[in-house]
C-alpha positions in Angstrom: 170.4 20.6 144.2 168.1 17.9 142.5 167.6 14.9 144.9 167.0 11.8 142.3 164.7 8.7 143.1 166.9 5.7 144.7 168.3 3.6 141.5 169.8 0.4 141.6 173.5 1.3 140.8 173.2 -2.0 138.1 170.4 -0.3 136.4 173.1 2.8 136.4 176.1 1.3 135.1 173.6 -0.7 132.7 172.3 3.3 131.6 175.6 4.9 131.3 177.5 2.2 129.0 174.3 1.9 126.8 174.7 5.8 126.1 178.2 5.9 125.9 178.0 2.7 123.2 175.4 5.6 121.5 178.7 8.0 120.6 179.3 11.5 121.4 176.2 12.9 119.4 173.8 11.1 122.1 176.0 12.2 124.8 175.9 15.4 124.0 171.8 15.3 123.3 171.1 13.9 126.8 173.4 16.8 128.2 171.7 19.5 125.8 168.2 18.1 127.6 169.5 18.3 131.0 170.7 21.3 130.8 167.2 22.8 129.6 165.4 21.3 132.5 164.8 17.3 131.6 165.1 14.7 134.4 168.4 12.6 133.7 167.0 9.2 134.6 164.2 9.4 132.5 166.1 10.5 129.4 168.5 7.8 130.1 165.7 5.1 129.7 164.4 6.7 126.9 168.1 6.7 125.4 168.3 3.1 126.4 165.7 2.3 123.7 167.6 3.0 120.6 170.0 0.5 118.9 174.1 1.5 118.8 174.4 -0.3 115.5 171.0 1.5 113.5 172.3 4.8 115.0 175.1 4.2 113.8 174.5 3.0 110.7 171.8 6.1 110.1 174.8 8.6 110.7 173.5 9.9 114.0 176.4 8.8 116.2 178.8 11.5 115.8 178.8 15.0 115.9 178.1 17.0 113.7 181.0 19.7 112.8 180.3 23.1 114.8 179.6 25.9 112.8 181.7 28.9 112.7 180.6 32.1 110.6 183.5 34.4 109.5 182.6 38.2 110.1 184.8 41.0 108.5 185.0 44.1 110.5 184.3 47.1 108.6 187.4 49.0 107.3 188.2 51.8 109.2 
């Protein structure tokens, strides 16, 4: 398991609502990175820098809708 630097839990909390306040899109960005190998506190202050309300207003606060591809099976 990853052992993380000590953080001051207000510096947390502070982290955490400023990416939630980002939507689900940036949620789900900061997981994607995680997941492939970033540190999570340092993507979290690099989160921290970006505005809610120009996000927002640029369309990147929500998800995009998932994208399904129809296949037909060959007839038999």
């Amino acid at each position: 398991m990853k052992r993380y630097p000590v953080v001051n839990d207000a510096r947390l909390r502070h982290l955490s609502a400023h990416l939630h306040a980002l939507g689900p899109r940036a949620v789900y960005e900061v997981i994607r990175e995680v997941v492939d190998g970033a540190d999570l506190l340092s993507r979290l202050e690099v989160y921290s820098r970006l505005d809610p309300e120009i996000l927002s207003a640029l369309g990147g606060r929500d998800l995009p809708p998932a994208s399904f591809y129809m296949v037909e099976a060959p007839a038999a």
